[in-house]
C-alpha atoms as an extended CHARMM CRD file, in Angstrom:
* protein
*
        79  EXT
         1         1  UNK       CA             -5.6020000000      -29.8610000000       58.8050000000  PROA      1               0.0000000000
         2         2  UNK       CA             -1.9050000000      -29.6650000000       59.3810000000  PROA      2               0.0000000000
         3         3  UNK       CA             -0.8350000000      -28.1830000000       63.0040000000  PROA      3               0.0000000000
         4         4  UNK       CA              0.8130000000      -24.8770000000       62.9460000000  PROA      4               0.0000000000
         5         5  UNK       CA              4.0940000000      -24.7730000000       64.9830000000  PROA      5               0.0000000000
         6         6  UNK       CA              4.8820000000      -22.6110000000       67.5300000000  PROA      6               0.0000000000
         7         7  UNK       CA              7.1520000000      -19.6890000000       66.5940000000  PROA      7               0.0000000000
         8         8  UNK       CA              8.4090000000      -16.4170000000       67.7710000000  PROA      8               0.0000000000
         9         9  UNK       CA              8.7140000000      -12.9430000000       66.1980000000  PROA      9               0.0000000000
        10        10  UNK       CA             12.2540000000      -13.3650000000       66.1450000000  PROA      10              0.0000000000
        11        11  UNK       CA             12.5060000000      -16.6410000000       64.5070000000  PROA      11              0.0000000000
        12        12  UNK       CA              9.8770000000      -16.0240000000       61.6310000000  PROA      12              0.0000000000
        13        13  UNK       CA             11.8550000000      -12.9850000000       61.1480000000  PROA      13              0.0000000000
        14        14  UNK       CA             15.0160000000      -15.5440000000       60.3420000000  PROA      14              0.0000000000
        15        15  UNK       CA             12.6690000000      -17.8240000000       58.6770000000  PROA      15              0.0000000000
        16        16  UNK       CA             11.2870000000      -15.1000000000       55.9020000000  PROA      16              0.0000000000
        17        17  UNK       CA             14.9890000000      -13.5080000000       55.3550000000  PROA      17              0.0000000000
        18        18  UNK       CA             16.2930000000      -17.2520000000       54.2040000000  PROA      18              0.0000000000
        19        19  UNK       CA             13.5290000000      -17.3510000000       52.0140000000  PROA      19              0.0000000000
        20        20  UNK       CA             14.5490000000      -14.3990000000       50.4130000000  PROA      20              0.0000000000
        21        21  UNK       CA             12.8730000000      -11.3840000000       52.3010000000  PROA      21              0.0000000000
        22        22  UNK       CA             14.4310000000       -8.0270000000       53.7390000000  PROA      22              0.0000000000
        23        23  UNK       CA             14.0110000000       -6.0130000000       56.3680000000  PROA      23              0.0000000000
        24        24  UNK       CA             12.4930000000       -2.6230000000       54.7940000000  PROA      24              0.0000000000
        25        25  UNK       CA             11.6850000000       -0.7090000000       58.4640000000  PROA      25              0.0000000000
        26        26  UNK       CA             11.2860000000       -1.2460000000       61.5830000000  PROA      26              0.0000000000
        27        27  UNK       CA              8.5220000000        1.1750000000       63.6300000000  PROA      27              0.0000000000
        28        28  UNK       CA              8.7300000000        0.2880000000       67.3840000000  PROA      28              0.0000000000
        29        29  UNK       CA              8.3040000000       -3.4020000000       67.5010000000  PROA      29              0.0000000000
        30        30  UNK       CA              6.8530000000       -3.9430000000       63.9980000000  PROA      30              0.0000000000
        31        31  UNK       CA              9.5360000000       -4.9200000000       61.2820000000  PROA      31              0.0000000000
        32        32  UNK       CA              8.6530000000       -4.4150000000       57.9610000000  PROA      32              0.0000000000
        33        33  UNK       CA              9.7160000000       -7.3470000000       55.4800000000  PROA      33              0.0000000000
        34        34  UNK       CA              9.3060000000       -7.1870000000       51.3430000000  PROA      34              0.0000000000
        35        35  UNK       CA             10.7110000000       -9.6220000000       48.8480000000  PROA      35              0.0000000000
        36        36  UNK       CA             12.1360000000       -8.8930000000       45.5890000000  PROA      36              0.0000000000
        37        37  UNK       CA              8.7240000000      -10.2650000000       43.8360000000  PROA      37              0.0000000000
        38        38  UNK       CA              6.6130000000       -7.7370000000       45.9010000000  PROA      38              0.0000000000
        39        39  UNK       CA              5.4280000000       -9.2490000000       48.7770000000  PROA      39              0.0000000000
        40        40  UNK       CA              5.0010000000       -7.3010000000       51.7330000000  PROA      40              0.0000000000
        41        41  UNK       CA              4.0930000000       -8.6010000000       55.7600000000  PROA      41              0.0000000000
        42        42  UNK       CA              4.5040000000       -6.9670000000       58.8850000000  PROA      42              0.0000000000
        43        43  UNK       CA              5.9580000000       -8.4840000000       61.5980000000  PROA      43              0.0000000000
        44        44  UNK       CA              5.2720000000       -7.8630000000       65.2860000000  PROA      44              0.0000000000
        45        45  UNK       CA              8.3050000000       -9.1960000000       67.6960000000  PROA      45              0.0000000000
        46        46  UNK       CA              7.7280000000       -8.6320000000       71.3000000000  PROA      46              0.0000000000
        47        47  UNK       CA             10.2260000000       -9.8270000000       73.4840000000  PROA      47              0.0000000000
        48        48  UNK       CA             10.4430000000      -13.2600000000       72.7990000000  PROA      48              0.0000000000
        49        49  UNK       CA              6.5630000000      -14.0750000000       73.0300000000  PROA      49              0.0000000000
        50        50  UNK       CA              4.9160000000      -16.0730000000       70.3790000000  PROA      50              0.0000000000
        51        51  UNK       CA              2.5870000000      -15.1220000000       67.6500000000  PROA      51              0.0000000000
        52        52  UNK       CA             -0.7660000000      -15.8550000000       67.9970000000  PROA      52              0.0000000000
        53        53  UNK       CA             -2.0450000000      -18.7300000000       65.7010000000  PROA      53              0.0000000000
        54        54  UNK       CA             -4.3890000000      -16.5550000000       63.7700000000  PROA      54              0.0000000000
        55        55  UNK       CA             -1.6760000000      -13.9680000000       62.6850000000  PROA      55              0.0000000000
        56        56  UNK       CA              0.5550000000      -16.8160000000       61.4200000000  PROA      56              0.0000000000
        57        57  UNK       CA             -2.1210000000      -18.3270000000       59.5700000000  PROA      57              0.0000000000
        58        58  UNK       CA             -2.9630000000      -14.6610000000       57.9780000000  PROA      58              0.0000000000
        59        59  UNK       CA              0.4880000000      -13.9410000000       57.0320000000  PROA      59              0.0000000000
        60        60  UNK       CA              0.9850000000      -17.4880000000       55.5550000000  PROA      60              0.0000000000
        61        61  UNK       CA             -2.1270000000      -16.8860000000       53.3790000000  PROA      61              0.0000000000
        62        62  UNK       CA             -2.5470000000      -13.5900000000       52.5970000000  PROA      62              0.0000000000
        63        63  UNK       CA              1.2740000000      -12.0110000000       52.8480000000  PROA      63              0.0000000000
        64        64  UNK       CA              3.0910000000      -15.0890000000       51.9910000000  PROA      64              0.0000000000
        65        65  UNK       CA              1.0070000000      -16.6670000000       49.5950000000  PROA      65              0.0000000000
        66        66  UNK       CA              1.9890000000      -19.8870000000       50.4970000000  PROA      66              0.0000000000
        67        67  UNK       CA             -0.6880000000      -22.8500000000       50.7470000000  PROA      67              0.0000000000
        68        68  UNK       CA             -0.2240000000      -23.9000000000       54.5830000000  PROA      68              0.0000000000
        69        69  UNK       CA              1.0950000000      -27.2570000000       54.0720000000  PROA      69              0.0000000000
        70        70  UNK       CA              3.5020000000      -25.7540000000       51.0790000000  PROA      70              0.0000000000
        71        71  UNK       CA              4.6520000000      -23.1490000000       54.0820000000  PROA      71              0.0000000000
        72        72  UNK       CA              5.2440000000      -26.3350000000       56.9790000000  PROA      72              0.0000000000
        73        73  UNK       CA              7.7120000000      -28.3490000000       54.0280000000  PROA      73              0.0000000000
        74        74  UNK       CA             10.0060000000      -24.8710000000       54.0890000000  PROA      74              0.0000000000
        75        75  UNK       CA              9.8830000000      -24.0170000000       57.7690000000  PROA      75              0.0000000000
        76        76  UNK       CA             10.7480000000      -28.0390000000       58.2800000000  PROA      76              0.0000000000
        77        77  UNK       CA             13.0320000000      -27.4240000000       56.0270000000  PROA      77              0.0000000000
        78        78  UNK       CA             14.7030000000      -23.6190000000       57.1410000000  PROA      78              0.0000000000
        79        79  UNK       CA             14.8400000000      -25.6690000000       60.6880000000  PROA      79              0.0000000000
């Protein structure tokens, strides 16, 4: 299994708006992102901590809808 990288709030916030996502709302530290085709994921950014494994993985599979290693070509790519 391919190794998730490490990322911040912030930068998977930058990440998803080059891939074509905008920012809908924000509610206190949550920013809500949806892309033209529908997609909707919620994304917490505290400070600059990073975001747990597990969340990544959820939003990669069930918001994104991206296979994992399909998501790690892009982000190699949006870096």
């Amino acid at each position: 299994m391919p190794q998730l990288p490490i990322i911040s709030g912030k930068d998977f916030i930058k990440f998803l708006l080059s891939v074509g996502f905008s920012i809908v709302r924000i509610n206190g530290s949550h920013h809500r992102l949806k892309h033209p085709d529908g997609r909707v994921t919620t994304i917490p950014v505290h400070t600059n901590q990073d975001l747990p494994k597990g969340l990544i993985r959820k939003i990669i599979r069930e918001d994104l809808e991206y296979d994992l290693n399909e998501f790690l070509e892009i982000w190699n790519k949006h870096k």
